[in-house]
C-alpha positions as CSV (number, residue, x, y, z in Angstrom):
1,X,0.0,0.0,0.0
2,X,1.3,3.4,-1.3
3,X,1.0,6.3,1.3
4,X,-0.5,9.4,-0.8
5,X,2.0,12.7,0.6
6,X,2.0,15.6,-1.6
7,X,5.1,16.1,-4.0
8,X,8.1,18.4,-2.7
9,X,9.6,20.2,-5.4
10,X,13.1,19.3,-5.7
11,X,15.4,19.7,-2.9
12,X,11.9,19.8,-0.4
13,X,10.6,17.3,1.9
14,X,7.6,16.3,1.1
15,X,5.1,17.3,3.8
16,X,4.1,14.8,5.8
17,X,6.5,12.4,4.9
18,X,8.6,11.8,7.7
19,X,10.3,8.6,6.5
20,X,13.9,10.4,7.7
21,X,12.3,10.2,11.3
22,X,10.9,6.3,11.4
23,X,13.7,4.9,9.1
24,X,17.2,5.3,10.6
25,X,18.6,4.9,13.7
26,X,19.6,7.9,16.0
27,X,21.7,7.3,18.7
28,X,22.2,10.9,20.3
29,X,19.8,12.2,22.9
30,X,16.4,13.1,21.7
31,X,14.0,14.9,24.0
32,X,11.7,11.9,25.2
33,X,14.2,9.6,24.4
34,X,17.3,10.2,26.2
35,X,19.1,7.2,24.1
36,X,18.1,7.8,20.8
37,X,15.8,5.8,18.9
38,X,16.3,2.2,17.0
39,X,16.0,2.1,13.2
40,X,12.1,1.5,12.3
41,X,10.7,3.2,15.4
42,X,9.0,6.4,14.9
43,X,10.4,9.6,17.0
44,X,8.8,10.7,19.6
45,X,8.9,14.4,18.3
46,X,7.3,13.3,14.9
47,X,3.8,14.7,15.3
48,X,0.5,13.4,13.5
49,X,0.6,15.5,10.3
50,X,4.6,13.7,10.6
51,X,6.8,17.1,10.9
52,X,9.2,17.7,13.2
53,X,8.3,19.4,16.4
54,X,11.6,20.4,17.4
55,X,12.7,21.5,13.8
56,X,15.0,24.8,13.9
57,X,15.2,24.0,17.7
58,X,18.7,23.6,19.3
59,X,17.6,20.5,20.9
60,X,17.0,18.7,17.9
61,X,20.1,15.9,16.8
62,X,22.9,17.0,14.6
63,X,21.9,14.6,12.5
64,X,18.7,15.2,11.7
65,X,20.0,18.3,11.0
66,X,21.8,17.2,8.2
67,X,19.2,15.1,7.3
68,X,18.4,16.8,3.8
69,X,15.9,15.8,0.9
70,X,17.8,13.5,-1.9
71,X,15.3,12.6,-4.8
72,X,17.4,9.0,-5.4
73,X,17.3,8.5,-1.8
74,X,13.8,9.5,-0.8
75,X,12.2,8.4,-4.4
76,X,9.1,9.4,-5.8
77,X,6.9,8.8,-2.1
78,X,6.8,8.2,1.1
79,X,7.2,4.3,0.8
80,X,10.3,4.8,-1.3
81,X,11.9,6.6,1.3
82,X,10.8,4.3,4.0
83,X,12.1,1.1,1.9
84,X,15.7,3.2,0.8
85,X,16.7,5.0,4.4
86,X,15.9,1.3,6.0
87,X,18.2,-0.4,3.0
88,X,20.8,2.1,3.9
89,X,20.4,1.4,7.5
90,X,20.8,-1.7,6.9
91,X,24.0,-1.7,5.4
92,X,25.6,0.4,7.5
């Protein structure tokens, strides 16, 4: 089953996706979970419409700050991004 999110236009997230929050692991601090979270778990700081609460917060990981839109990583939808951040997870 395909998840309908609207398109981004390139170099966007597409709203609503949040993929780049479920997918990989984090192992820094996150407010609510002090060690991180395991790859396939949702973040505790995704909300329901899936955006980032703490976005442009200090308090939000280093590497979700660098966490930045790639069309060949985060394909056409919200599945592709889910299936390709968990590959890459997966191989690293």
């Amino acid at each position: 089953m395909r998840f309908a999110t609207p398109s981004a236009s390139s170099g966007e997230c597409r709203p609503g996706c949040g993929a780049c929050c479920i997918a990989p692991s984090i192992s820094s601090p996150i407010p609510g979970m002090p060690d991180g979270k395991p790859a396939g778990v949702r973040c505790l700081q995704l909300d329901e419409a899936n955006l980032c609460r703490l976005f442009g917060d200090p308090r939000r990981p280093a590497v979700c700050e660098r966490f930045d839109h790639d069309p060949e990583l985060c394909g056409d939808d919200r599945d592709d991004a889910l299936e390709r951040i968990e590959a890459l997870e997966l191989a690293t």
